[in-house]
C-alpha positions in Angstrom: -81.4 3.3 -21.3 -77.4 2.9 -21.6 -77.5 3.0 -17.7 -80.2 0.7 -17.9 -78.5 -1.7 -19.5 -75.1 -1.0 -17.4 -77.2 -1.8 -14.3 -77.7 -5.5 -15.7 -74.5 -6.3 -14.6 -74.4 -5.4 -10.9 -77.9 -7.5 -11.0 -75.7 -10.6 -12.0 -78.7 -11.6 -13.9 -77.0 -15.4 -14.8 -77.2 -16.0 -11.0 -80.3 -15.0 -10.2 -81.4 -18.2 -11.7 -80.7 -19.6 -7.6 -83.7 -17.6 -6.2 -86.7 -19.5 -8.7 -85.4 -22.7 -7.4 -85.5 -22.0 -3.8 -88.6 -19.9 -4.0 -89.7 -23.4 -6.2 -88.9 -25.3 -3.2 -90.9 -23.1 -0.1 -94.1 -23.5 -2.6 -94.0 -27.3 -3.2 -93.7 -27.6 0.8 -96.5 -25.3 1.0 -98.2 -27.3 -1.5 -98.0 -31.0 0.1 -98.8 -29.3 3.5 -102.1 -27.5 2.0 -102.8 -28.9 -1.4 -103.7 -24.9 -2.8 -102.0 -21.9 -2.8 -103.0 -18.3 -4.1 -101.3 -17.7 -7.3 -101.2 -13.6 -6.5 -99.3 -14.6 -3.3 -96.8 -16.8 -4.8 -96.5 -14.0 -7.7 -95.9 -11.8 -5.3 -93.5 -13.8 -2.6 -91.0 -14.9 -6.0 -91.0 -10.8 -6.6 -89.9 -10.3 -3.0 -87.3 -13.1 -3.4 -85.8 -11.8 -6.6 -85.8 -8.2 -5.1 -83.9 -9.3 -2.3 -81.4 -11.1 -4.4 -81.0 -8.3 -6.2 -80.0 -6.2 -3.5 -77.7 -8.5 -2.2 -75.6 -8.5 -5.4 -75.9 -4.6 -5.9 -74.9 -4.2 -2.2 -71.9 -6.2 -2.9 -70.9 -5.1 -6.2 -71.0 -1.5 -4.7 -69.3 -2.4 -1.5 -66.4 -4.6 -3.3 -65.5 -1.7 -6.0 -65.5 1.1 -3.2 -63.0 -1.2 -0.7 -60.4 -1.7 -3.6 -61.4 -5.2 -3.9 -62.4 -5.2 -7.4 -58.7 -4.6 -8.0 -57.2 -6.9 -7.0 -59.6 -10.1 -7.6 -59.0 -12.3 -9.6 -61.9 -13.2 -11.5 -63.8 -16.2 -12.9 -67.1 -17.5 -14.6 -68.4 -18.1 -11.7 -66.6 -15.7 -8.8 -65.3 -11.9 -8.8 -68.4 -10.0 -9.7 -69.6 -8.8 -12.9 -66.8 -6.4 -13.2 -69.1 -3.7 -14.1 -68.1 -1.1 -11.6 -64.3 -1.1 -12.6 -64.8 -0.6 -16.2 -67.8 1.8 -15.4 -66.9 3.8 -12.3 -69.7 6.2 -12.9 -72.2 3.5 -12.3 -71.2 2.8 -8.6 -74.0 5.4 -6.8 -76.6 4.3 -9.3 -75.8 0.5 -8.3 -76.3 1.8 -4.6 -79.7 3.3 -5.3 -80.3 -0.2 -7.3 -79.3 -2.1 -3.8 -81.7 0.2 -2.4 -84.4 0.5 -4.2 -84.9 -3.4 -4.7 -84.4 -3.7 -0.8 -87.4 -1.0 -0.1 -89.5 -3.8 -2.9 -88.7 -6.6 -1.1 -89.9 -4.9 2.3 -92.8 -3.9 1.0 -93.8 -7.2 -0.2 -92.8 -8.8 2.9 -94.8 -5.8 4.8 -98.3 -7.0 2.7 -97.7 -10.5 4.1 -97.6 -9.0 7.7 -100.6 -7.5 7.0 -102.5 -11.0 5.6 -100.8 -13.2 7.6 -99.8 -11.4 10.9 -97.0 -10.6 12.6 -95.8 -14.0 12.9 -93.4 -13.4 9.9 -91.8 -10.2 10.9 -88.5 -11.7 12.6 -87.7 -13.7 9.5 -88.1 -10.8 7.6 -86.1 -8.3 9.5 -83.5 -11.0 10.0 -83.3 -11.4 6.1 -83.6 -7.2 5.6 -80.4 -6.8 7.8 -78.6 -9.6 6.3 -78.8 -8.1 2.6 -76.7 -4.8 4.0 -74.5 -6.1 6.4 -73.2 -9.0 4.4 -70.6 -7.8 2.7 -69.3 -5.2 5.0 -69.3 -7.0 8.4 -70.3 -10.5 8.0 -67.4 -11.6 5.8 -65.0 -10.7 8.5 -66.4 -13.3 10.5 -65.0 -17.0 9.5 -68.3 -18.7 10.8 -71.2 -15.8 9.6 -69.8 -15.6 6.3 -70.3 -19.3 6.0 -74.0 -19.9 6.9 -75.1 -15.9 6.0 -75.4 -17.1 2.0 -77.1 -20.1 3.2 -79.3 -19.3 6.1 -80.4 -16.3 3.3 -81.3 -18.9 0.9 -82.3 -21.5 2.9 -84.5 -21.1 6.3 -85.5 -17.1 5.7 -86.3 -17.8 2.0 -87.8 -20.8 2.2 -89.7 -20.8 5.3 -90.7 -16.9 4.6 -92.2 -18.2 1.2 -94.0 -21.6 2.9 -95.2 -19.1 5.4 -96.7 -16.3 3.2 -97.9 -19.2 0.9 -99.7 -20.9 4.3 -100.2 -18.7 6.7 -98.1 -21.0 9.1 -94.6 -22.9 9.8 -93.7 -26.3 9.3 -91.0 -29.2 9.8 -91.4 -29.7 6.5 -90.7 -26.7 5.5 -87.7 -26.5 8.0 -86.3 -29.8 6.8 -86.3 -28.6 3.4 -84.7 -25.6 3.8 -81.8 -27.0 5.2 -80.9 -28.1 1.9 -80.4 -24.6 0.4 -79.0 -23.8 3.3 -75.8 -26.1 2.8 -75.5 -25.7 -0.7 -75.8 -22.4 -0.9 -73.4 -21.8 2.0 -71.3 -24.3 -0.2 -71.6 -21.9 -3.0 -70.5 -18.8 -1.3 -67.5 -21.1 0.6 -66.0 -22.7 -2.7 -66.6 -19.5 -4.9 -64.1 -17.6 -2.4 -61.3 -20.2 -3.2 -60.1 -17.7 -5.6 -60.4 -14.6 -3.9 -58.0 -15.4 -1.1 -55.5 -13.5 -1.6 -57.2 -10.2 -2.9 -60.1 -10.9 0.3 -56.8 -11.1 3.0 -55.7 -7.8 1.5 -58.9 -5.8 2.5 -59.2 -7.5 6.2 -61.6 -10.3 4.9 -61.4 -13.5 7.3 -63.5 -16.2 5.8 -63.1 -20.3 6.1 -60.1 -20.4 3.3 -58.3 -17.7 4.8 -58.2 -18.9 8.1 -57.7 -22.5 7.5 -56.3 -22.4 4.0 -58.2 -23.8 0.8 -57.3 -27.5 1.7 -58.9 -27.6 4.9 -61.6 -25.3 3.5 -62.3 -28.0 1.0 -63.0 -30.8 3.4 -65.9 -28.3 5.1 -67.3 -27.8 1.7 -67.9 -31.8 1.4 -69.1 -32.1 4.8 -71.5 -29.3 3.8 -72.4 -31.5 0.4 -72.9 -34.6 2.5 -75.2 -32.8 4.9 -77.8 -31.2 2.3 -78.0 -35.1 1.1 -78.4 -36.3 4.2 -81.2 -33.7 5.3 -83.3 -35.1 2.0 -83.4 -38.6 3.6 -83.5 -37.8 6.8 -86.4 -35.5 5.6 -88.2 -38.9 3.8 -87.7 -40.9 7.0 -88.9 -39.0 9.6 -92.0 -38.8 7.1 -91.7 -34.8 7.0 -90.7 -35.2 2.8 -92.4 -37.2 0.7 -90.5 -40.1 -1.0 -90.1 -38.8 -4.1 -87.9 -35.6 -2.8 -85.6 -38.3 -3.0 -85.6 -37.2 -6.9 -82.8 -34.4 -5.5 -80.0 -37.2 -4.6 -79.8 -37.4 -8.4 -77.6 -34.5 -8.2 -75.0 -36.3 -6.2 -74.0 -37.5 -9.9 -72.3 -34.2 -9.9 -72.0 -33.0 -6.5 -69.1 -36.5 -6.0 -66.9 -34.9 -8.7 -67.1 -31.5 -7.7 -66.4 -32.7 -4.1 -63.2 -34.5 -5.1 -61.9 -31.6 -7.5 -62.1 -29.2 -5.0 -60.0 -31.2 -2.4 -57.6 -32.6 -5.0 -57.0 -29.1 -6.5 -57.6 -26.6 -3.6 -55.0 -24.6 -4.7 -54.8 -25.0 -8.3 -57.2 -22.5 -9.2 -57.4 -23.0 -13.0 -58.2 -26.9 -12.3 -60.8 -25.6 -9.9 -63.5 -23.5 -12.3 -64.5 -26.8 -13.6 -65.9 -27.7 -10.0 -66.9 -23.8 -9.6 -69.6 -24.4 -12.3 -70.3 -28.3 -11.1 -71.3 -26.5 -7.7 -73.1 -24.0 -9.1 -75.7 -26.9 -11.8 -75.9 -28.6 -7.9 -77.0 -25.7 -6.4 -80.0 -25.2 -8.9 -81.1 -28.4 -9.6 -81.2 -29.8 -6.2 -83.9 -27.8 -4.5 -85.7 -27.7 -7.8 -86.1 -31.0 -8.1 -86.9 -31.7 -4.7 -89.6 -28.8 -4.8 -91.1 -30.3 -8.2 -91.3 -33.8 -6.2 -93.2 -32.0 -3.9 -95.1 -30.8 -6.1 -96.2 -33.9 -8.1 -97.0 -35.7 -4.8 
């Protein structure tokens, strides 16, 4: 039970908050495409989600203890891990077997919507399954994967993969809509490693900060803002989102200041957390709100 409880940690159970909203998101598409959905599926597809989130964080929490990262990283609120493995070094193999475990659940869900639906949904599944491993390991070498990798996770092969085991089919709709998560969360991953730089450079990491430095860094991570609001309307005027997904601008109340923070204090990390949790309430709110539009249609 102790174990149990250690095992909470690696889960990163405050962040796991993310995966309901985007999940939230793929079922109001599916909803204002079809009008119904099966309340087993959805059950089922949000399980899948989590699982996979899961895995992701277990995978990196093992993977950033056994590189030496956790060592030297600097932590936060809202960036550094739980911190779990480092005061608990016994609980690194059964935070592997967690990573595992939860992987082999979200395949298996994803493997009963192959069978309903067909195979139609295989590539974004086997896309996603590989993306939960190699993340940490190999993608965040790469300056331009480790960008889009939280994002396109999040965004297209959650979203579309729930619209799709929801419906039984793809849409532009649900395209459009997951671009949203895909920026943000790609935001999410890009701002959260402004703190990281220097422990990340030690272990052969090359993401955008490191390569450009956290100034520069900070003018992709309002592009990328500007983009996810721009995909909403863009969405509603190509008539492929209803007008009241507009409800998800809202969030641009706190998006603006977390923008400017992060540009003004790029390398001031302590006047940074502020925009660290700013990015995160964005991150949450905005696809939820556009899925309850959606919804309410």
């Amino acid at each position: 039970m102790n174990n149990f409880k250690l095992l909470l940690g690696p889960m990163r159970l405050p962040f796991l908050i993310l995966t309901p909203a985007c999940v939230l998101l793929g079922l109001g598409t599916a909803v204002w495409t079809t009008g119904y959905v099966n309340g087993w599926h959805f059950a089922l597809a949000l399980v899948g989600a989590l699982s996979a989130h899961i895995s992701v964080n277990a995978f990196n929490e093992f993977f950033d203890f056994e590189s030496g990262l956790d060592a030297r990283t600097q932590r936060t609120p809202f960036s550094g891990g739980s911190g779990t493995l480092p005061a608990q070094a016994e609980m690194a193999r059964p935070t592997l077997v967690m990573a595992w475990v939860t992987l082999g659940i979200t395949a298996l869900s994803g493997l009963y919507f192959v069978i309903l639906r067909g195979p139609a949904i295989l590539p974004l599944g086997l896309v996603g399954l590989a993306l939960l491993y190699v993340y940490t390991p190999w993608l965040t070498r790469n300056p331009l994967l480790c960008l889009i990798a939280p994002g396109l996770g999040f965004g297209p092969l959650m979203v579309m993969s729930v619209h799709f085991a929801l419906t039984g089919a793809y849409s532009w709709t649900a395209f459009v809509a997951s671009l949203v998560p895909f920026f943000l969360v790609s935001d999410l991953l890009l701002l959260n490693q402004f703190p990281d730089v220097e422990a990340d450079r030690g272990i052969g990491r090359r993401h955008i900060p490191i390569l450009f430095g956290r100034r520069r860094a900070s003018l992709v991570y309002n592009l990328f803002l500007l983009l996810a609001y721009l995909t909403v309307i863009l969405g509603v005027v190509l008539g492929l989102l209803p007008a009241v997904s507009l409800i998800g601008l809202l969030t641009a109340v706190i998006a603006i200041p977390a923008g400017l923070r992060a540009f003004h204090h790029a390398d001031d990390i302590g006047q940074l957390i502020p925009a660290l949790g700013m990015n995160v309430l964005v991150n949450l709110l905005t696809p939820a709100l556009i899925g309850i539009g959606l919804l309410i249609q």
